[in-house]
C-alpha positions as CSV (number, residue, x, y, z in Angstrom):
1,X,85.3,177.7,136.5
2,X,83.2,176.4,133.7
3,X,80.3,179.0,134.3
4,X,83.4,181.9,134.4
5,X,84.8,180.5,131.2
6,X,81.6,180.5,129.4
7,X,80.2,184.4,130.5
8,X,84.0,185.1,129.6
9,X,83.6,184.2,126.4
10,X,80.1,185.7,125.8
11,X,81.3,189.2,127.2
12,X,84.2,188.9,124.8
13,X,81.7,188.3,121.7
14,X,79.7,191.0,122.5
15,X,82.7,193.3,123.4
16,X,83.8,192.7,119.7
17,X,80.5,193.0,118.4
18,X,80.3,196.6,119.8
19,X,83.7,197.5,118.3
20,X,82.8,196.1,114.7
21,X,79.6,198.7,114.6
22,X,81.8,201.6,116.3
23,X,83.9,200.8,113.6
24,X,81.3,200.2,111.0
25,X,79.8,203.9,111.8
26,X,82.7,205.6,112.0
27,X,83.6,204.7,108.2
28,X,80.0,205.6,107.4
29,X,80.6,208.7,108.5
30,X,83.6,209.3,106.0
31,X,81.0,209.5,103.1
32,X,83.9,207.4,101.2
33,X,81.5,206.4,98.2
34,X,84.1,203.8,97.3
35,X,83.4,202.4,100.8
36,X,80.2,201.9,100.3
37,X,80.2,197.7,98.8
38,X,82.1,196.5,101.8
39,X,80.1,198.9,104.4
40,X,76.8,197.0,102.9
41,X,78.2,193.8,103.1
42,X,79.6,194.1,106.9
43,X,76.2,195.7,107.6
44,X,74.7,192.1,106.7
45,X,77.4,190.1,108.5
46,X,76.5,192.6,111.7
47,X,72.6,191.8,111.3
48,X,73.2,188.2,110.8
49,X,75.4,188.2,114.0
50,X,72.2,190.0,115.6
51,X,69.8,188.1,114.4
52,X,71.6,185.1,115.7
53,X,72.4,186.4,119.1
54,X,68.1,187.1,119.6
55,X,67.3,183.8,118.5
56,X,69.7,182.2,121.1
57,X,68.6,184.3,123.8
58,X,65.3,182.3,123.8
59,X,67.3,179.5,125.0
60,X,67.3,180.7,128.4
61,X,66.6,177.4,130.6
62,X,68.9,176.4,133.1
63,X,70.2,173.5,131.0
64,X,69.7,175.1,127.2
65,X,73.7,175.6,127.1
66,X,75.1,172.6,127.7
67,X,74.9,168.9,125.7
68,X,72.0,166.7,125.5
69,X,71.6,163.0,125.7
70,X,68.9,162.0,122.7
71,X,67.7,158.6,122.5
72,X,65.7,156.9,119.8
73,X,62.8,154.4,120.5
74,X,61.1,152.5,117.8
75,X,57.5,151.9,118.5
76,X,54.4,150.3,117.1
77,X,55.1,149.0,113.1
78,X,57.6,146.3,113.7
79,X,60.3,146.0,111.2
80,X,59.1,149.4,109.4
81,X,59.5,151.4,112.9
82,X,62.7,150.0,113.9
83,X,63.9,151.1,110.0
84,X,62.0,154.2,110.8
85,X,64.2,154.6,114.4
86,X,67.4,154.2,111.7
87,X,66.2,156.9,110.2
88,X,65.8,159.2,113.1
89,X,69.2,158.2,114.3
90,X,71.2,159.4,110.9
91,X,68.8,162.5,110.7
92,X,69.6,163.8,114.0
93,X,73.5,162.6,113.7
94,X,73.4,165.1,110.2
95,X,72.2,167.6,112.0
96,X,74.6,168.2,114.6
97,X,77.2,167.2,112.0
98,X,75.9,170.0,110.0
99,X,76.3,172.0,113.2
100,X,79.7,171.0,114.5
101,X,78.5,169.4,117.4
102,X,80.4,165.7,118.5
103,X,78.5,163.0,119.2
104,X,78.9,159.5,121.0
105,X,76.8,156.7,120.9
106,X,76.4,155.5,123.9
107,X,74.1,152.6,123.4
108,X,72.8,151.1,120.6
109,X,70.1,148.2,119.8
110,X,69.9,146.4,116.7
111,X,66.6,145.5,114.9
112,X,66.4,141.7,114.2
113,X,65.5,142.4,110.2
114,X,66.1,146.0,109.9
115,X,67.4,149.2,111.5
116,X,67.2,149.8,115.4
117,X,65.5,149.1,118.3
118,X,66.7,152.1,120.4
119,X,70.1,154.1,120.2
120,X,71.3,156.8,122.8
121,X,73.8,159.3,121.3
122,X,75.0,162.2,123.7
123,X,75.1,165.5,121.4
124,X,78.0,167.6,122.9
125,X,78.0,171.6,122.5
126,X,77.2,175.1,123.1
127,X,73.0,175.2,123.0
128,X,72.7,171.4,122.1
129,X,69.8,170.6,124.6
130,X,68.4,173.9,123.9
131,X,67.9,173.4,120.4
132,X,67.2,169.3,121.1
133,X,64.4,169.8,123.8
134,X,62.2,171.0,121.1
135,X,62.5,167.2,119.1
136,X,61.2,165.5,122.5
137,X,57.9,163.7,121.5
138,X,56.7,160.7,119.2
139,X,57.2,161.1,115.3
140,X,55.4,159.3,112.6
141,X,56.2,158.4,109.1
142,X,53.8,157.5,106.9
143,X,55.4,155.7,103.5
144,X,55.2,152.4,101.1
145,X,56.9,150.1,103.3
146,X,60.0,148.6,101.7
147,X,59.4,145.3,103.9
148,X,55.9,144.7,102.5
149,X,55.6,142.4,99.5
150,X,52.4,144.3,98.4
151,X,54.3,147.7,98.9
152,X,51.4,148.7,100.8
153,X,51.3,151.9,102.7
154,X,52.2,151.8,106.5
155,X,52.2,153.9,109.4
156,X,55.6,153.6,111.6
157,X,56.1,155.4,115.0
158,X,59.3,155.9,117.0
159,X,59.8,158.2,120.4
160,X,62.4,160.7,120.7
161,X,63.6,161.6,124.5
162,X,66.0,164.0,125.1
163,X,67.4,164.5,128.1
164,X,69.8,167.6,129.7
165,X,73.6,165.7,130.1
166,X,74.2,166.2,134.0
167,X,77.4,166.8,134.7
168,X,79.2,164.8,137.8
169,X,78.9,168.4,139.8
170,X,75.7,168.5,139.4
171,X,73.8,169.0,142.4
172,X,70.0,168.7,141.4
173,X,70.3,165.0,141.3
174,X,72.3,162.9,143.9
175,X,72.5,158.8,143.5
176,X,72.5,156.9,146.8
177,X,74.7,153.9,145.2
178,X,72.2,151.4,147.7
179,X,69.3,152.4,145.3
180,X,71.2,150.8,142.7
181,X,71.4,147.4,141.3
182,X,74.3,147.0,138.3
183,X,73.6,144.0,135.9
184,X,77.0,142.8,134.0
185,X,76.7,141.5,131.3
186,X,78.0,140.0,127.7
187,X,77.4,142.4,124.9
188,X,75.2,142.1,121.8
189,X,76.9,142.2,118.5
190,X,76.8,141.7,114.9
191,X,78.5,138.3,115.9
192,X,82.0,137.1,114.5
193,X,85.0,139.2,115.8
194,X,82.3,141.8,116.9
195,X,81.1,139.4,119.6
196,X,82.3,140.6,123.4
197,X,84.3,137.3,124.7
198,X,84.1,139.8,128.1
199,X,81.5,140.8,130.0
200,X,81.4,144.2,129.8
201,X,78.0,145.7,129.4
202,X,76.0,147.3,132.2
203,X,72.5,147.1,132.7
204,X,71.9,149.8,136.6
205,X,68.5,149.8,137.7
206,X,67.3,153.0,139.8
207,X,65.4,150.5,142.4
208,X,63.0,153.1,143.7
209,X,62.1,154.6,140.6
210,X,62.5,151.4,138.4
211,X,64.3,153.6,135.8
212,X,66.5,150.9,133.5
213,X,69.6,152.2,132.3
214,X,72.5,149.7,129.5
215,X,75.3,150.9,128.3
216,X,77.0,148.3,125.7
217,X,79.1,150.1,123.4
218,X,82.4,150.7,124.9
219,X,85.0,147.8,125.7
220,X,85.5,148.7,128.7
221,X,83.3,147.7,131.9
222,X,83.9,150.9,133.5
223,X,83.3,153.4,130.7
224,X,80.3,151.7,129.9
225,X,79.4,152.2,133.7
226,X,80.3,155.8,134.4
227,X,77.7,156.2,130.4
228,X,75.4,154.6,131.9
229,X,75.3,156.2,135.2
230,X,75.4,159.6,133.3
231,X,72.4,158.8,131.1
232,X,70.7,158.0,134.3
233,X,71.1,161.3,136.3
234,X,69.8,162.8,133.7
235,X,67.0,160.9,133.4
236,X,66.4,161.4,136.9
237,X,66.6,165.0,136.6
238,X,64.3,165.0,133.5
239,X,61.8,162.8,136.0
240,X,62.1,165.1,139.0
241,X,61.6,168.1,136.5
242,X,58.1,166.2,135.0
243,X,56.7,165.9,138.3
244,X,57.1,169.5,139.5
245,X,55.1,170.2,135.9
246,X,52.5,168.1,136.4
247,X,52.2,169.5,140.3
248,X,51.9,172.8,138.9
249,X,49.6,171.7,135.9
250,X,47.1,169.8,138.2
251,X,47.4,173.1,140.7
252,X,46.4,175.0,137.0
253,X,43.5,172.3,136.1
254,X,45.1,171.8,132.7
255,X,47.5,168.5,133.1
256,X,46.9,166.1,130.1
257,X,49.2,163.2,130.1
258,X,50.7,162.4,126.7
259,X,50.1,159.1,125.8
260,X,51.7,157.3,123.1
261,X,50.6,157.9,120.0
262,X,49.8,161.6,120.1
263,X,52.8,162.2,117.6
264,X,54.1,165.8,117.8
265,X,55.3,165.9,113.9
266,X,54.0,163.4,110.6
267,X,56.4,162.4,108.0
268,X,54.4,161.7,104.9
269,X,56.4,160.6,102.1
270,X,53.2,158.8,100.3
271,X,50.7,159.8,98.6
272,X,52.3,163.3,98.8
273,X,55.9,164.5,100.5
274,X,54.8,167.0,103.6
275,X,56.6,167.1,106.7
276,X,54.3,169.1,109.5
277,X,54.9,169.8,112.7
278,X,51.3,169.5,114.7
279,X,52.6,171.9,117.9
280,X,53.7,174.8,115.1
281,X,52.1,174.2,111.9
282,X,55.3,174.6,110.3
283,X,55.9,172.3,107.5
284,X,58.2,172.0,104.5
285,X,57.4,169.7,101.4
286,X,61.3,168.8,100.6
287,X,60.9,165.6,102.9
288,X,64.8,164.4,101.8
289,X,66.2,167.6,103.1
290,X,64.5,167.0,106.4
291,X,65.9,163.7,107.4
292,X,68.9,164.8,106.1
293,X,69.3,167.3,108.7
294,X,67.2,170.2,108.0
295,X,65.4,170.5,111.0
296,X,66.2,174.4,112.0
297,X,62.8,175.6,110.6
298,X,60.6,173.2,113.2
299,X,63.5,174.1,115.8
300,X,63.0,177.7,115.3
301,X,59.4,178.0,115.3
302,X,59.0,175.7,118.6
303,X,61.1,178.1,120.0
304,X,59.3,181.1,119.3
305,X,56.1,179.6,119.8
306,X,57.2,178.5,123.1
């Protein structure tokens, strides 16, 4: 019913589409000079409507429609990449703010100093994984640090995963519940009346994969469980996915694992503000507007290039 209600809808844009240039030509055809401003300026509107209807046909995978789960992992720089995971986490939230997509954290880990450890947000929308997928890789800043007394320069890195959201109905991925073992647990907090007197976080491990999933940020024990269990079908699909491209890779000769540390886009704030995406070559020197949000130029281009 879902897939019905979603080629309804797309039939029914393009139907109207169709109708606005019939309409379009038909008063072109008048040769009504005084027509001619608002011709020109639904002439644009139509070619914008195009142009975005092209673009979003490259997002033709079998998950590139539905939402994404997108988690944030701070890596090697200590206090500076957990700040620099913080930063990540609003970028990507003002993005699909920007875009009018929901998001829900589902869990979140605090830095000891500064910013974050990890945070798992599902992004919910039309196109949100495909637009997402492209973000999947390590990203590295390159700034003064705040947190060094000598305001030296330092080198942060933090991994971004991001992951199809598998539906309950999905039946790529089944969960034997005998594979499982579910963790209970007290949540972490900021302490005071933000500490859990319950046990309600959930920590599953996927036994014969040893895929860990928590889930901490809901008050109730079985919300946080049916998160959790959601972030790890899709992590099992994203797994089972991998290792039919590495199959085919190896079969191809050209399989090269990505290790950590072979970032796909550099953040350089100091000595000079450039943002560059190393897949692309796209770049853009306004470095504010980027982790605020702006982040359709790198999307776009991975897209094409892909």
């Amino acid at each position: 019913m879902k897939n019905l209600a979603d080629l309804r809808d797309e039939l029914t844009s393009w139907k109207t589409l169709a109708n606005r240039v019939q309409e379009t030509l038909e008063l072109a055809e008048m040769e009504d000079e005084s027509l001619r401003d608002d011709l020109m300026l639904e002439l644009k509107a139509i070619e914008a409507d195009l142009g975005k209807r092209e673009f979003n046909a490259m997002l033709s995978g079998p998950y590139d429609r539905g939402n994404a789960i997108l988690a944030v992992h701070a890596g090697a720089g200590g206090v500076d990449s957990q700040d620099w995971a913080w930063m990540l986490e609003r970028m990507y939230l003002r993005w699909a703010e920007a875009h009018g997509y929901s998001t829900d954290i589902l869990n979140l880990s605090e830095g000891e100093e500064a910013g974050i450890k990890s945070v798992t947000i599902a992004v919910n929308g039309r196109y949100a994984y495909g637009y997402l997928r492209s973000e999947k890789g390590v990203h590295r800043l390159v700034r003064l640090s705040p947190f060094d007394a000598a305001h030296r320069r330092h080198t942060s890195f933090a991994m971004i995963e991001v992951l199809p959201d598998m539906e309950d109905g999905d039946i790529d991925v089944q969960i034997n519940p005998d594979d499982l073992r579910i963790d209970i647990y007290r949540s972490s907090g900021a302490g005071g009346q933000n500490v859990q007197k319950n046990a309600t976080a959930i920590r599953i491990t996927h036994i014969p994969t040893g895929i860990v999933v928590t889930c901490q940020n809901e008050r109730s024990q079985l919300q946080n469980r049916e998160n959790a269990l959601r972030v790890l079908r899709s992590r099992l699909m994203e797994k089972k996915q991998e290792e039919q491209d590495e199959q085919l890779a190896e079969l191809r000769g050209e399989y090269t694992k990505a290790e950590w540390g072979s970032q796909i886009r550099s953040y350089v704030l100091h000595p000079y503000q450039m943002v560059k995406d190393h897949r692309t070559n796209y770049e853009m020197g306004n470095t504010q507007a980027v982790l605020d949000g702006d982040l359709d130029g790198f999307i776009e281009a991975y897209l094409k290039q892909s």
